[in-house]
C-alpha positions as CSV (number, residue, x, y, z in Angstrom):
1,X,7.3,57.6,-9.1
2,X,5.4,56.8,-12.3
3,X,8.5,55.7,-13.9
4,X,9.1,53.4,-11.1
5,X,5.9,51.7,-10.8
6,X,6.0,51.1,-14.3
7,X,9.4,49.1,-14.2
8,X,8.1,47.2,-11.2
9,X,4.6,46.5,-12.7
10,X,6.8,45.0,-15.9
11,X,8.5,42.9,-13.5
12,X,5.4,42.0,-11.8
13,X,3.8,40.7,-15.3
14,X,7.1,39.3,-16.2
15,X,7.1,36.6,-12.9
16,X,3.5,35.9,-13.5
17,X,3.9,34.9,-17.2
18,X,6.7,32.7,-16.0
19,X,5.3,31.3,-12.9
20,X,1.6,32.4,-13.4
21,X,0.6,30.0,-10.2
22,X,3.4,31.4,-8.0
23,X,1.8,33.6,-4.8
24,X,1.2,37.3,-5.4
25,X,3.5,37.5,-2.2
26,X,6.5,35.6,-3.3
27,X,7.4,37.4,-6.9
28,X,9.9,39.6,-7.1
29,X,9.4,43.1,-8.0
30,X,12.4,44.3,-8.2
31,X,14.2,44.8,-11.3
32,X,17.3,43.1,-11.8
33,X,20.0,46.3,-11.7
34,X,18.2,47.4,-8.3
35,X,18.4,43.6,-6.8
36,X,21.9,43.7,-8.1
37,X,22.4,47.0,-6.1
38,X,20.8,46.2,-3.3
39,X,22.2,42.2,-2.7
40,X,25.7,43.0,-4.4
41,X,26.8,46.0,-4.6
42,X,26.1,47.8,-1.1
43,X,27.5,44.3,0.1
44,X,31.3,45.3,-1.4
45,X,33.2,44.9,1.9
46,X,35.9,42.1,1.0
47,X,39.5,42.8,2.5
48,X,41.9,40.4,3.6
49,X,43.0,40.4,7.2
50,X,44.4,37.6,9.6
51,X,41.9,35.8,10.1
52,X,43.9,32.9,11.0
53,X,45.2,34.6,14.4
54,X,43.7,34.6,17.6
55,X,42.9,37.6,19.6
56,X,45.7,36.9,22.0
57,X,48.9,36.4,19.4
58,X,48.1,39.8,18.0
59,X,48.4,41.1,21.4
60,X,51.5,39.3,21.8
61,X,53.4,40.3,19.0
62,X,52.6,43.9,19.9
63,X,54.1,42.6,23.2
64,X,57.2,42.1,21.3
65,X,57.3,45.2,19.3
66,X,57.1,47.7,22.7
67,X,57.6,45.6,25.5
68,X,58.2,49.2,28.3
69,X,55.6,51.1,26.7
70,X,52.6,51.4,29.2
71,X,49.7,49.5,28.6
72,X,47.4,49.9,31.3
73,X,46.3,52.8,33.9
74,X,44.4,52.3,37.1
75,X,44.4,54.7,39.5
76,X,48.3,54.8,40.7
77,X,49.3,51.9,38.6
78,X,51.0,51.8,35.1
79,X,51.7,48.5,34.2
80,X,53.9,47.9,30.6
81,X,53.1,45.6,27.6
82,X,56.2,43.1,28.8
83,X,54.6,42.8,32.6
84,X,50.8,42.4,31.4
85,X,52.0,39.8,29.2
86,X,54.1,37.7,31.8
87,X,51.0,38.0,34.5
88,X,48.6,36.7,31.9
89,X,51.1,34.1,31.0
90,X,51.4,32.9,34.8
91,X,48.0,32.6,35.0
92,X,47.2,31.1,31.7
93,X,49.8,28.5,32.4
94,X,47.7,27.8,35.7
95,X,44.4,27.9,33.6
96,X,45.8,24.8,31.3
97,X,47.1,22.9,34.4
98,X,43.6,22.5,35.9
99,X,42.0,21.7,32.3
100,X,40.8,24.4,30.5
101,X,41.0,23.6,26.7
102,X,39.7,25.6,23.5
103,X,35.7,26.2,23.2
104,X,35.3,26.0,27.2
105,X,33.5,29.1,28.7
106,X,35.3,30.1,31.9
107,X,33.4,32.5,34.0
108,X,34.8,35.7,35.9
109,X,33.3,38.1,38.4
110,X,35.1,40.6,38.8
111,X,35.3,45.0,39.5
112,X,36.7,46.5,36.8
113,X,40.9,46.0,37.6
114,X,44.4,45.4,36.8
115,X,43.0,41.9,37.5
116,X,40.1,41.8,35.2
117,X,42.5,43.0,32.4
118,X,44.8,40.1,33.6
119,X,41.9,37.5,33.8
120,X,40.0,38.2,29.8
121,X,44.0,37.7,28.6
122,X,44.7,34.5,30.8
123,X,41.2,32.9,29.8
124,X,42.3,33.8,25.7
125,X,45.8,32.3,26.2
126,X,44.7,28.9,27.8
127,X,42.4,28.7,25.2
128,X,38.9,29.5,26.6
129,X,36.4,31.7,26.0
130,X,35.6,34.2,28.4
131,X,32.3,34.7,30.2
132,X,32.0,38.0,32.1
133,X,29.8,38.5,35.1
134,X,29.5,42.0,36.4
135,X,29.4,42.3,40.2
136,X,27.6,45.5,39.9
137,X,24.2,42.9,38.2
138,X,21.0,42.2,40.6
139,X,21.9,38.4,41.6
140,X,19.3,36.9,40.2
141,X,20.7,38.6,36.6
142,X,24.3,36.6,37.6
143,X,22.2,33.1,38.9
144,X,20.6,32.8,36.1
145,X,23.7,32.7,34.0
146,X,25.6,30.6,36.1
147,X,22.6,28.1,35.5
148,X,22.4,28.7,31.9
149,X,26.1,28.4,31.0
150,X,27.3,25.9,33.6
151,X,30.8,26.8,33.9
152,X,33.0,24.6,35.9
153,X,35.8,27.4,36.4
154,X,35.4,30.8,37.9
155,X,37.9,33.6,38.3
156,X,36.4,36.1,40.9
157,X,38.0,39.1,43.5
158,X,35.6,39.9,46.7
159,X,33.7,41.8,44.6
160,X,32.4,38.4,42.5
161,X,32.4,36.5,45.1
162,X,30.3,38.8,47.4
163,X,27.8,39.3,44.7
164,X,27.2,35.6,43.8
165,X,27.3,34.6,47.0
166,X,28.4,31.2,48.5
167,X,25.9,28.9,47.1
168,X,27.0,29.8,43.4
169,X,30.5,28.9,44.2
170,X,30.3,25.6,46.3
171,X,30.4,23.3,43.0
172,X,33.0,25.3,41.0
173,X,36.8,25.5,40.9
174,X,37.4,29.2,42.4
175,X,39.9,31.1,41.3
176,X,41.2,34.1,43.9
177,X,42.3,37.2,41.1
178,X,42.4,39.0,44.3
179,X,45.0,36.4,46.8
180,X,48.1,38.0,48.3
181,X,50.3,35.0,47.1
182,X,48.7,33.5,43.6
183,X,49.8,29.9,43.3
184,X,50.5,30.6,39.7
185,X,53.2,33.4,40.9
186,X,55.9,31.2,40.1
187,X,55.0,29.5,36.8
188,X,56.4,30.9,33.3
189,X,56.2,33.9,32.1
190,X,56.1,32.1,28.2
191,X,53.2,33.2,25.6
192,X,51.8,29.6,25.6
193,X,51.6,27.8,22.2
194,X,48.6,28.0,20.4
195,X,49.2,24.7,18.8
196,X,49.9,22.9,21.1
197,X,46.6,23.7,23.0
198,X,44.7,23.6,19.4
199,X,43.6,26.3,19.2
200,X,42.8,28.2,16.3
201,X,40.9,31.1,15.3
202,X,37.8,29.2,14.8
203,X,37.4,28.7,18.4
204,X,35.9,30.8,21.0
205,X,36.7,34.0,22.4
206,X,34.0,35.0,24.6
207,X,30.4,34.3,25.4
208,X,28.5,37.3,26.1
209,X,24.8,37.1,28.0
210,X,22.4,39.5,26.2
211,X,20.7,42.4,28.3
212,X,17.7,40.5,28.1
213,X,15.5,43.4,26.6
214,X,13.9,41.1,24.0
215,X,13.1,37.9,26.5
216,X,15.4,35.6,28.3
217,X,18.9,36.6,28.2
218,X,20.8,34.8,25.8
219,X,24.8,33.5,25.3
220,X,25.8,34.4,21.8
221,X,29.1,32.3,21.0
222,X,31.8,34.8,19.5
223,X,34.9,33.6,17.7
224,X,38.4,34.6,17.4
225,X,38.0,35.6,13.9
226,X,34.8,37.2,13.7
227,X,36.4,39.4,16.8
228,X,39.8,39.8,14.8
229,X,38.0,40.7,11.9
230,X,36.0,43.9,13.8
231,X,39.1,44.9,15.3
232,X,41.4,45.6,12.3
233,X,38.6,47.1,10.8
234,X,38.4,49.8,13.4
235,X,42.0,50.4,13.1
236,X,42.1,50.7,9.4
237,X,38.8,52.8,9.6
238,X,39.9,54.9,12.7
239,X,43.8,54.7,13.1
240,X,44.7,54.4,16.5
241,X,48.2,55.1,17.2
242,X,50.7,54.4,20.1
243,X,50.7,57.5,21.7
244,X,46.8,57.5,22.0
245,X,45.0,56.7,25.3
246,X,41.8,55.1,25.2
247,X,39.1,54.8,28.1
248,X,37.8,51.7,29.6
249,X,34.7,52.5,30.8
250,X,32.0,49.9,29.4
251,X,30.5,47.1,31.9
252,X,32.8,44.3,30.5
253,X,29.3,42.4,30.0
254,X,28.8,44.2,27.4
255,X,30.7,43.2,24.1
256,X,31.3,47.0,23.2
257,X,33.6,46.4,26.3
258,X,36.0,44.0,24.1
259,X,37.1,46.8,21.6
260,X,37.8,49.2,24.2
261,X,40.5,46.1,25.5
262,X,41.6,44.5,22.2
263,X,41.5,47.0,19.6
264,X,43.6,49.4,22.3
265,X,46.3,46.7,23.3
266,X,46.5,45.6,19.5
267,X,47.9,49.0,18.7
268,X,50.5,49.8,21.5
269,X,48.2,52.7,22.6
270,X,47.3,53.1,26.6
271,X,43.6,51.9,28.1
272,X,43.0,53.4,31.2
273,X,40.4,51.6,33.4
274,X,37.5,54.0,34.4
275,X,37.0,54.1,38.1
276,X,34.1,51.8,39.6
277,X,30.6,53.6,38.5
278,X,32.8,56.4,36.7
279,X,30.9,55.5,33.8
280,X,27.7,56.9,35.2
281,X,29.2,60.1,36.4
282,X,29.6,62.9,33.7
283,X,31.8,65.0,35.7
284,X,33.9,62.6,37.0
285,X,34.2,62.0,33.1
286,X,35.0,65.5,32.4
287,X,37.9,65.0,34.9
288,X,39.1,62.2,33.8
289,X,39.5,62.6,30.5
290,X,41.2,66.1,31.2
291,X,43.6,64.3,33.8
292,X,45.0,61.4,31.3
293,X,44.8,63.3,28.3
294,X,42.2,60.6,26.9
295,X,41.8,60.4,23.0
296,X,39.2,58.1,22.6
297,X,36.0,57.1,24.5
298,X,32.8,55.4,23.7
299,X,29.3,56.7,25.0
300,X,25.5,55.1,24.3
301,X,23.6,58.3,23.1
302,X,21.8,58.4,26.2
303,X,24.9,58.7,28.5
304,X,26.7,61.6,25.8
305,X,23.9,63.8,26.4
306,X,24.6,63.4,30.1
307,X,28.2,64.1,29.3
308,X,27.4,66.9,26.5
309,X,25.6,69.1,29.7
310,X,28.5,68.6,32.0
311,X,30.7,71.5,33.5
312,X,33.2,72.0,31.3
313,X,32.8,69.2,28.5
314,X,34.3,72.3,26.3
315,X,38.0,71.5,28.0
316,X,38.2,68.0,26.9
317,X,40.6,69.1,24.1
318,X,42.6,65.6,24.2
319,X,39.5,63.9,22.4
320,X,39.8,63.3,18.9
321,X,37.5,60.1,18.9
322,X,34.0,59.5,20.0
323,X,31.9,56.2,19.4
324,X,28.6,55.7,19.9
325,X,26.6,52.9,20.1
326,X,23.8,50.6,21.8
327,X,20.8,53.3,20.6
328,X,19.4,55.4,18.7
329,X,22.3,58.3,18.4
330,X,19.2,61.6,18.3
331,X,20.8,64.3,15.9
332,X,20.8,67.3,18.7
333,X,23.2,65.0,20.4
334,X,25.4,65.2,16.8
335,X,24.8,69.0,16.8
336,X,26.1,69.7,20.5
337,X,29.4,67.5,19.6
338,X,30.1,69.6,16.8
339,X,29.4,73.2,18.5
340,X,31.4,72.0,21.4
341,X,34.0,69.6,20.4
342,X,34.2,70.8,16.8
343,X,38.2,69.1,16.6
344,X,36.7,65.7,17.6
345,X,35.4,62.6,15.3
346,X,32.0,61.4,15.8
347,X,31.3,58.1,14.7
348,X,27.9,56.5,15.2
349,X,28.4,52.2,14.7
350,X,25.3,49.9,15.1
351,X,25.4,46.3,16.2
352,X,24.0,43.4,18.2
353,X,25.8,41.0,20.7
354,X,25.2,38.7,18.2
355,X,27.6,39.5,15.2
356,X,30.7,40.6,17.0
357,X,29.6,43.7,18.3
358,X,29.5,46.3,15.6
359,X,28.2,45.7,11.7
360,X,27.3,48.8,10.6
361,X,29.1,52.4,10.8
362,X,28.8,56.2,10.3
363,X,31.4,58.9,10.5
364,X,30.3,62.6,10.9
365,X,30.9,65.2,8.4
366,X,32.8,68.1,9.8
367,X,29.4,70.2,8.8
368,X,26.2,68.2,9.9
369,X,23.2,69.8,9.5
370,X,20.6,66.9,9.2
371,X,17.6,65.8,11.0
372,X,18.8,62.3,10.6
373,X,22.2,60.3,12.0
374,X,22.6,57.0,10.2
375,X,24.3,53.9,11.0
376,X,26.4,53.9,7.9
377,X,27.3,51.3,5.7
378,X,28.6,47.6,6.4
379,X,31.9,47.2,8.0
380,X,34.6,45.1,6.9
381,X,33.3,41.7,5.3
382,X,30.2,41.9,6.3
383,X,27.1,41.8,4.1
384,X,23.5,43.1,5.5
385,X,20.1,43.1,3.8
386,X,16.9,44.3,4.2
387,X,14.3,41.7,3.9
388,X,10.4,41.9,4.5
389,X,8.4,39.2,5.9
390,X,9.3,36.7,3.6
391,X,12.9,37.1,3.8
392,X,12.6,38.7,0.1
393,X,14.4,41.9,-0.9
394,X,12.5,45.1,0.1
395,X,12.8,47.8,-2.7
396,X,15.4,50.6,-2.4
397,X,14.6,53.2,0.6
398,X,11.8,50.8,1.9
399,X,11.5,49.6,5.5
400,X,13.1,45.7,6.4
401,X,14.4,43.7,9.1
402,X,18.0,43.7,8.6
403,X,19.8,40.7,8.2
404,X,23.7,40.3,9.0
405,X,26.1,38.0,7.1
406,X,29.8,37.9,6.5
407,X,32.3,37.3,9.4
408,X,31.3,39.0,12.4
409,X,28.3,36.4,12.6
410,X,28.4,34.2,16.0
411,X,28.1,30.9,16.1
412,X,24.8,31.0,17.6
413,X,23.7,31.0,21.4
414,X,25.1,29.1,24.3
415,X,22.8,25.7,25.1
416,X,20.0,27.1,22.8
417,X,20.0,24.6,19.4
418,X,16.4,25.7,18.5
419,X,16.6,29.1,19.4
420,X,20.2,29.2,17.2
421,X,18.5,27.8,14.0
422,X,15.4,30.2,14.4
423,X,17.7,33.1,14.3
424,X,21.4,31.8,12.7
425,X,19.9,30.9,8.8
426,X,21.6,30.1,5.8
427,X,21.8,32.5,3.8
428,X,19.9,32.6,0.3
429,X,21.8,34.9,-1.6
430,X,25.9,33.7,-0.9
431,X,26.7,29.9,-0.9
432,X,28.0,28.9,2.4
433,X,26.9,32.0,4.3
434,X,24.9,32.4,7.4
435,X,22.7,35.4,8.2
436,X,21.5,36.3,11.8
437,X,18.2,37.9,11.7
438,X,18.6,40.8,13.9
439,X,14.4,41.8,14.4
440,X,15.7,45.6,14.0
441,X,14.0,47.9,11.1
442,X,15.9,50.0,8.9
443,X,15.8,51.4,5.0
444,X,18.3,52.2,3.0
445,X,18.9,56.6,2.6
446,X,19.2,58.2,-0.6
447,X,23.5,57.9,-0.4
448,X,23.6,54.7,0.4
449,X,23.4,54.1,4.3
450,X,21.2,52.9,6.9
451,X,18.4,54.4,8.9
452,X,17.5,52.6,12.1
453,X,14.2,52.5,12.7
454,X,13.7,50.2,15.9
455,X,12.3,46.9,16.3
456,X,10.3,44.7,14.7
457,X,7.8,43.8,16.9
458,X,3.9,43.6,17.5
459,X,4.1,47.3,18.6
460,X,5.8,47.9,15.5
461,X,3.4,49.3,12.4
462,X,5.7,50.5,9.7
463,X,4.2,50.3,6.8
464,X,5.6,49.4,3.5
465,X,7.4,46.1,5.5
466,X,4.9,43.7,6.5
467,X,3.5,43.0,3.0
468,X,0.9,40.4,2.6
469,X,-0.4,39.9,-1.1
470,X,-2.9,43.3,-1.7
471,X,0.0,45.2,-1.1
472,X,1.9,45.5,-4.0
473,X,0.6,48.8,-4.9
474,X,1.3,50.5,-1.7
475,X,4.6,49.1,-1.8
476,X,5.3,50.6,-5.1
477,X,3.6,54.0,-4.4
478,X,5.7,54.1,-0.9
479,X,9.2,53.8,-2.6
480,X,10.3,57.3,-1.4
481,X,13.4,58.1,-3.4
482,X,12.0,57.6,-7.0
């Protein structure tokens, strides 16, 4: 520790010979190779990938490589790449004649279906961005959308249309997903053209409402790219192959939702569609999984110690994939996975709506005997940091607010300008990017990965992060890894 305080102090006197009337709180105490480790180095995520292709001509060219091989299950229906592809064509081609273009949010209401499957791809092929509204949300939760993002267009079944009632709909072009004899049943069954529509990568691909946790619920805008960009991450991280089955189970309102879809029908491999509330039913899980042989599922923490205690989890030998996300992942959760489903990967990812669902990720050693679970390291061109309250640098294995750069970052938020530039900044440490301040705590461990640490809020007293100028010395005696 002494050694470190001493490098720091150096630094200290260094900035104040140089700028000897510069605030206490804005020097920079770090010395350079530790800024360089921190800003750069931990920040190494550059790869190539296409990021000049939408979401929906990936899917299509897998379309073309394995046209018969199934692509969806729900309940008793299989339906193949090839016939997905032509039903979201038909309807896309129906979504262009009655105006959608690129960068318009098109709502649907929907249960989870064949149809809602049909619907995200429809809405991506005619060029709009997708805006899901769950049937299963209190009303006043699905109003106060419809108010905020004013979409002209809505795709609904009964389900939507039963849950936003009558009123919601009266000024909106309707959709029926769920009518005997579609109007769009006779239109091509052609991929339409990209180009022709304009649309490119830089558009958007959905607009998905936040829970709301944090204050008013908000419409981050996510693009084609930033989406593409987590998806062939996962696969190069995770490997998903064609004779994998993975389970849709997720609320489609929330964006974890969107790699359970994409990332599966990017890959060939089978998504089977979770019945209606399956998702809160462990056993029903259990069964599942057993009866379609699932590989790969995703759980919040909360819900896989539901499904850890359920009759017979010990039989799910088909799983070699578990994700978690959306909380805090508790290590006696990590613990149970191993001693039960010791042949299965646990991988713990962290991420807000806001920066294309996941930015951070964590695989699980075979042997895990910690009393922490980390939320890895950044994905695939992204950059974080960990800034204190002046949006400076916080010293190795201290506590910051993380702040996201790199591709994943969305646009910003649906109708909100001044709420967008509070939280999308530019950033100060790479020319021409933009950082979304997240509000959520972390350090850094001793090998190199993130510790969540919750939010940073009023309620929130972690010292060591909210520094103000007599704090320098507590800052320096806190640094935990020295």
């Amino acid at each position: 520790i002494c050694g470190y305080m001493q490098r720091a102090l150096e630094q200290l006197a260094e900035a104040l010979e140089h700028a000897p009337s510069t605030p206490v709180r804005e020097l920079d105490i770090l010395p350079p190779d530790e800024r360089a480790y921190l800003l750069e180095e931990l920040n190494r995520t550059a790869v190539t990938y296409p990021e000049q292709q939408c979401i929906n001509e990936l899917f299509e060219a897998q379309v073309r490589q394995a046209p018969d091989a199934v692509a969806v299950v729900y309940q008793d229906q299989r339906v193949s790449y090839g016939e997905l592809n032509a039903r979201a064509n038909r309807l896309a081609h129906h979504l262009i004649a009655i105006g959608v273009k690129p960068d318009q949010p098109v709502a649907i209401c929907v249960a989870r279906s064949m149809a809602m499957v049909v619907g995200l791809l429809a809405i991506l092929k005619a060029g709009g961005a997708y805006l899901p509204l769950d049937p299963a949300y209190p009303p006043a939760r699905l109003h106060q959308v419809l108010e905020d993002a004013a979409p002209h267009l809505l795709l609904a079944d009964a389900a939507g249309r039963s849950a936003l009632g009558d009123d919601a709909l009266r000024d909106r072009t309707v959709v029926d997903l769920a009518a005997a004899t579609p109007e769009w049943a006779n239109l091509p069954a052609s991929d339409p053209d990209p180009r022709a529509l304009g649309l490119t990568s830089r558009h958007l691909a959905y607009v998905i409402y936040t829970s709301g946790s944090t204050g008013t619920p908000k419409g981050a805008q996510n693009e084609h790219r930033a989406i593409v960009n987590r998806l062939i991450w996962m696969q190069n991280a995770y490997g998903l192959k064609a004779t994998d089955v993975v389970l849709q189970k997720t609320p489609f309102g929330f964006d974890v939702s969107a790699w359970e879809f994409f990332w599966t029908l990017l890959e060939g491999a089978t998504l089977v569609l979770a019945p209606p509330d399956a998702h809160r039913d462990p056993a029903a899980l259990v069964d599942l999984i057993i009866g379609e042989r699932i590989t790969t599922v995703h759980f919040v923490p909360s819900m896989l110690v539901s499904f850890m205690d359920a009759k017979s989890v010990d039989r799910c030998t088909s799983l070699r994939r578990v994700l978690c996300s959306g909380e805090a992942l508790p290590a006696a959760s990590v613990h149970k996975v191993r001693r039960l489903l010791p042949w299965t990967g646990l991988h713990n990812l962290y991420g807000p709506t806001e920066a294309a669902i996941d930015v951070t990720a964590w695989s699980c050693p075979d042997e895990f005997d910690g009393a922490i679970v980390p939320i890895g390291r950044p994905i695939a061109n992204t950059r974080v940091y960990l800034l204190d309250g002046h949006r400076a640098p916080v010293p190795f294995g201290a506590v910051g607010e993380l702040y996201i750069g790199g591709a994943g970052v969305a646009r910003g938020y649906l109708n909100r300008p001044e709420l967008t530039a509070e939280r999308f900044i530019a950033s100060p440490f790479v020319e021409g990017d933009r950082l979304y301040r997240s509000g959520d705590l972390a350090r850094y461990l001793p090998d190199g990965n993130l510790e969540f640490l919750g939010r940073n809020d009023d309620q929130v007293k972690i010292r060591g992060f909210r520094i103000e100028p007599g704090e320098i010395a507590a800052r320096l005696c806190e640094h935990p890894f020295v």
